[in-house]
N, C-alpha and C positions, 0 to 999 in steps of 0.2 A: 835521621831525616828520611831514610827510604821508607820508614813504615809510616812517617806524616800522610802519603801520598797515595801506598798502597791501596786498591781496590780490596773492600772485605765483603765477602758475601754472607749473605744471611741468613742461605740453608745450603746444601751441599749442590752442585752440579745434578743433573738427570741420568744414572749410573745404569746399569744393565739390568735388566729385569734380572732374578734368581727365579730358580726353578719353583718353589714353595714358598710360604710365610704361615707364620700363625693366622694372621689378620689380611683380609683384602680390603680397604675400604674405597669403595666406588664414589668419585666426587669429592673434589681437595677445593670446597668452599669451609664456610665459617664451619660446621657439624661435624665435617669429616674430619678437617682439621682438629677441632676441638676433642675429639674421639679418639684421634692418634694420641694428644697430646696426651691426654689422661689416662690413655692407658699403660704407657711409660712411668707418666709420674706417680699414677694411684696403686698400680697394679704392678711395675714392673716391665710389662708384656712389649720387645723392643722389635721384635719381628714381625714389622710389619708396613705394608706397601701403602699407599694412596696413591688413587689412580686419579688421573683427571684428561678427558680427550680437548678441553683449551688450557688455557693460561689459571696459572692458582688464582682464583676468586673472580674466574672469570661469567657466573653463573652469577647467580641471587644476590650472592656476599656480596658481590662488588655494584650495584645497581638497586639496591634498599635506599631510601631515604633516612636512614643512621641513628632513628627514635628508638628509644628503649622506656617502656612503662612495665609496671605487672597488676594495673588498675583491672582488671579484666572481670567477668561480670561470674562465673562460678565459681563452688570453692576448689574445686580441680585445679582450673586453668589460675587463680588468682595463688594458690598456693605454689603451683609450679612454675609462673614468671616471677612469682616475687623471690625464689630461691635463686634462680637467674641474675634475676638483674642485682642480687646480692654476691655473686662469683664477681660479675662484671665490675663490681665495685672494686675490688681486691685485686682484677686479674692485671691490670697493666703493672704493679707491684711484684706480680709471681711471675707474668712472664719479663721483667725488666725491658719495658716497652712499653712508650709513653703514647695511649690510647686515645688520646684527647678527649675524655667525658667530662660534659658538662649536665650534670643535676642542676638546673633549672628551674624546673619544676612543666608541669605537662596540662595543659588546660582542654578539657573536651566539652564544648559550648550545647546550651540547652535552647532552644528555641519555641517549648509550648510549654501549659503546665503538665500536659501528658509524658514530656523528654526530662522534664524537672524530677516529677517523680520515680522516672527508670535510672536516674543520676543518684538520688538519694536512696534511692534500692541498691545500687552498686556500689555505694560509698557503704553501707550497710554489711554488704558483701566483705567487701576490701578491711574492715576495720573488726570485721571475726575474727581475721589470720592476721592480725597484725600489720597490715599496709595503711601508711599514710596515705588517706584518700576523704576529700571533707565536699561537700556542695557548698559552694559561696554564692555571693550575687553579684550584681553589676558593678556596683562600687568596689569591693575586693577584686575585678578583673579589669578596671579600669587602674588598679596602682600595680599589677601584674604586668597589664599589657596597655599602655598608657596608648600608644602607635593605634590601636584598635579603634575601630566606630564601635560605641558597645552602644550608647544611648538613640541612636538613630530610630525617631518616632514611624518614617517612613520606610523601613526595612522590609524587605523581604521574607527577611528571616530575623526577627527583633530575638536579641540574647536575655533573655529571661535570668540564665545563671550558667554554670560550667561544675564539674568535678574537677576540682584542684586536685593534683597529683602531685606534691612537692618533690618525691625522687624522682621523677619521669628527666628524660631529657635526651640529650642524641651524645654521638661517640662517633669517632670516625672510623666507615666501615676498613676501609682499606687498611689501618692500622690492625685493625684485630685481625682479619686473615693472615697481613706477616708476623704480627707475632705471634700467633698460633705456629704457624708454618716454623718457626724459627724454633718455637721450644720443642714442637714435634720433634723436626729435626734434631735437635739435641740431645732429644732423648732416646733416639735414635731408630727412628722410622723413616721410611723413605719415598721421599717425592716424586712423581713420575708425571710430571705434565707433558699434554700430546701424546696422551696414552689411552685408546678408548678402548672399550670394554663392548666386547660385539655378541659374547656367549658367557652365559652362565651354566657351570656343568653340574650333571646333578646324579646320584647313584644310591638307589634304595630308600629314596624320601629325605635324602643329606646332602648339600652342597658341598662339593668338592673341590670347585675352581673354579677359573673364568679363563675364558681365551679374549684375548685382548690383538688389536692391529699390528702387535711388537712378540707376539704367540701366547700360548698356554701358561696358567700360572696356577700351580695347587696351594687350594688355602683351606683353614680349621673350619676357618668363619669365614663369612662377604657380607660386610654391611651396607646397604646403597641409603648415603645420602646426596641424593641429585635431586630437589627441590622439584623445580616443574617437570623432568623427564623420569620422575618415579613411576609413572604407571609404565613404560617401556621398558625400564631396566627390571623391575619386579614381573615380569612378563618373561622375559626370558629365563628365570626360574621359576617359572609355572605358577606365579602367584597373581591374579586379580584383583588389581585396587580401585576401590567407589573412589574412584577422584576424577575430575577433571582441571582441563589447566586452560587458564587464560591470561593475557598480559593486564598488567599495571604498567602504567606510565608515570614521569613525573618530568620538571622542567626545574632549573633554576635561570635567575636573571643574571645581570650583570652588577657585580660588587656595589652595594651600598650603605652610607653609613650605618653604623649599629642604631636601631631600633626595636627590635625585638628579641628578649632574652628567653621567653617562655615558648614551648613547643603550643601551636594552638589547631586544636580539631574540633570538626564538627561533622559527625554522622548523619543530621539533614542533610547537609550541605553538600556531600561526599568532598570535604576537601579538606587537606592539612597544611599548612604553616610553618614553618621554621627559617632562623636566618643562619648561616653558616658563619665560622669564623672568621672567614675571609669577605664575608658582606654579603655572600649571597644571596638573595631569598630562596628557601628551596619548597617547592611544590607539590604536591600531588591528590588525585583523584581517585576516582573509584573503578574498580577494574572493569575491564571490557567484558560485554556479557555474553559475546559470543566462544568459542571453545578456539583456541589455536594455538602454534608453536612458532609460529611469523612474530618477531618483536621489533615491527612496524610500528611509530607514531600514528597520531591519528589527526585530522583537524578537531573534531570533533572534543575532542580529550582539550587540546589548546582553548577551544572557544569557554568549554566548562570551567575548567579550572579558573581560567581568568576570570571571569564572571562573577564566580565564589570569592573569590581572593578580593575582589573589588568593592566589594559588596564591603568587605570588614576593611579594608586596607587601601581607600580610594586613592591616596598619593600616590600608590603604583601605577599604576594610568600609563604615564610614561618610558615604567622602567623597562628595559629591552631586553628579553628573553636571549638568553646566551647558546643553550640547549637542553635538550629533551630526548628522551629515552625509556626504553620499555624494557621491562622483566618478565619470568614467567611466573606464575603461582597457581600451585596446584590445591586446590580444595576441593574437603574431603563433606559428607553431608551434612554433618553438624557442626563443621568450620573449626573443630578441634584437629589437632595433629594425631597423625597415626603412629607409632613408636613402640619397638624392642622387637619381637618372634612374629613369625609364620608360621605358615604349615609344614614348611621345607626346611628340616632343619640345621640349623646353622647361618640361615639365610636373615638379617636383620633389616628392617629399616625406619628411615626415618623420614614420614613423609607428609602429603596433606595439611601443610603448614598455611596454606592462603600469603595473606601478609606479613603472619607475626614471627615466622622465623627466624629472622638474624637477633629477634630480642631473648631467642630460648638458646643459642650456640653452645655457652658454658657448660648449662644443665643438662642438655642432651648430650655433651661432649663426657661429660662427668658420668650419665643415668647408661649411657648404653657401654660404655667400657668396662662399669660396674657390673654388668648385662652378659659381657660378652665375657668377663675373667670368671665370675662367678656361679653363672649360668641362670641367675635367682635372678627375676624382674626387681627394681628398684621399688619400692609401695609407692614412688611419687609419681612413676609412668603406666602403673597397671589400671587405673580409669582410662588410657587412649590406647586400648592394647586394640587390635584389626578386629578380633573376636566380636568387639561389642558391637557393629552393626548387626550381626548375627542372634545376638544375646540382648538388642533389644535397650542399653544401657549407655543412649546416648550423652554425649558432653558440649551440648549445646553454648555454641561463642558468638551466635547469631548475632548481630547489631553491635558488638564488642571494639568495632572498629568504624575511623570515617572512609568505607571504602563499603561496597553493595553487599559486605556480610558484617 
């Protein structure tokens, strides 16, 4: 009976820093975690720290809107989310931890014949590599998403058709950061939340450590995945990232009954759709176009969104916004992710993600551990290596989302 009651933790206590590790990894969101995890499990490799100055997933991971697609408009990026969101498929089985994904299916609405045709260009795209992705019309998104105005002669934005993405769907974010964190843990890496990283040390073109607010730590490797604060941790290793960072926002209501099973976006519109399993509606818009690290609301973002949302979903009229909240997102110029070496060696990251981050976690968890044991880039992350703004070999994901890229 006393172990009915016992409290079990999930990953170990917050232990003493050690003087060295094989692995430093900077940022214990969805990436970093995923990084530890696999490198335990793929590679072996058990020495090794995750550092995090708030709370584990208190960064991006935990403040994403919880969509996972790999509909995406190149064959780079379409090959490298569709490998992901096939981890994601398996991982709540591997790491025994129930992830709540729901495949749904993921609708991103067309609204001229000129949106009709860059949908059936990306369905084109998607169905090279293998990804379920087809253009329907009005009537197949009207038995998709019945709750929707699809026929409304006096619209705004009249829906002409959508790319059905039948595995697209959301997952709950907060789930995959613990069980990340948990199998890390078990495999035995160690957790270090309230732990910030103030210096990156460096000696004859090779990273050698980090001094951290708890002191000095020598490491082989430092991989930084910190989402919106990459261009300042990659700075303090003397590295320059083409990124900037600005907030997204998003809102959910207050529980209502289920209506909507399909994820719904639309890149006119900048706005996405989904209902939560607890009735939610959950919301979001397109990021703010100014540059900052304040994740201030905005009215402005409230008046948009609603607007959009009403426009397809007029019953909401009355439903009462519960709350709202901001992230940072760091994009990079071609709105592809930056991923694996620098110039400093030893020094890795993983950045420039904009919005589509927490949909890559697995892959990048899996590509950079394979990175980091092996020392051989992955062939599926050498298209976003930093080199190619330099070399001219952009991977353009421009418009690839309902958000201002």
């Amino acid at each position: 009976m006393r172990d009915l009651f016992r409290t079990r933790r999930m990953w170990r206590r917050r232990g003493e820093l050690k003087d060295a590790y094989d692995v430093v990894i900077v940022g214990a969101g969805a990436h970093g975690l995923a990084t530890a995890y696999y490198l335990a499990h793929d590679h072996g490799i058990r020495n090794v720290a995750v550092l995090e100055k708030g709370y584990i997933g208190s960064g991006a991971a935990g403040r994403n809107t919880t969509i996972l697609r790999s509909n995406y408009k190149t064959p780079e990026g379409a090959r490298f989310y569709d490998a992901s969101l096939k981890l994601y498929e398996g991982l709540g089985a591997e790491l025994d931890f129930n992830l709540l994904f729901s495949q749904n299916g993921h609708l991103t609405l067309a609204h001229s014949d000129r949106a009709m045709f860059v949908m059936a260009n990306r369905a084109e795209v998607n169905r090279l590599h293998g990804i379920d992705s087809r253009l329907i019309g009005p009537e197949e998104i009207k038995r998709l998403a019945p709750a929707m105005q699809v026929g409304n002669p006096g619209a705004v934005y009249p829906i002409f058709g959508a790319l059905y993405h039948p595995p697209g769907g959301v997952i709950r974010h907060d789930a995959v950061v613990w069980g990340l964190a948990r199998g890390a843990d078990r495999g035995g890496a160690e957790i270090h939340p309230y732990t910030e990283v103030t210096a990156i040390e460096r000696s004859n073109g090779r990273v050698t450590g980090v001094q951290t607010d708890r002191g000095p730590v020598r490491a082989g490797v430092v991989l930084s995945c910190t989402a919106g604060w990459s261009s300042l941790v990659a700075q303090m290793a003397g590295v320059r990232l083409p990124i900037t960072t600005h907030i997204l926002q998003a809102l959910v209501t207050e529980p209502l009954k289920p209506f909507l099973d399909v994820v719904v976006v639309s890149s006119q519109m900048h706005v996405y759709i989904s209902q939560t399993d607890r009735g939610e509606v959950l919301m979001g818009a397109e990021i703010e176009p100014w540059t900052t690290y304040r994740m201030q609301g905005t009215l402005n973002f409230l008046q948009e969104v609603s607007r959009h949302a009403l426009e397809l979903f007029p019953q909401l009229e009355r439903a009462r916004v519960l709350r709202s909240w901001a992230g940072l997102c760091d994009l990079s110029p071609d709105y592809s992710p930056i991923l694996g070496r620098t110039e400093v060696d030893g020094f890795h990251i993983s950045a420039g993600w904009g919005t589509y981050g927490f949909k890559a976690a697995p892959i990048v968890g899996k590509t950079l551990a394979e990175l980091t044991a092996t020392g051989t880039t992955p062939e599926l992350i050498e298209p976003f290596a930093l080199e190619r703004f330099y070399e001219d070999r952009l991977v353009s994901e421009l418009a690839a989302a309902a958000v201002s890229h």
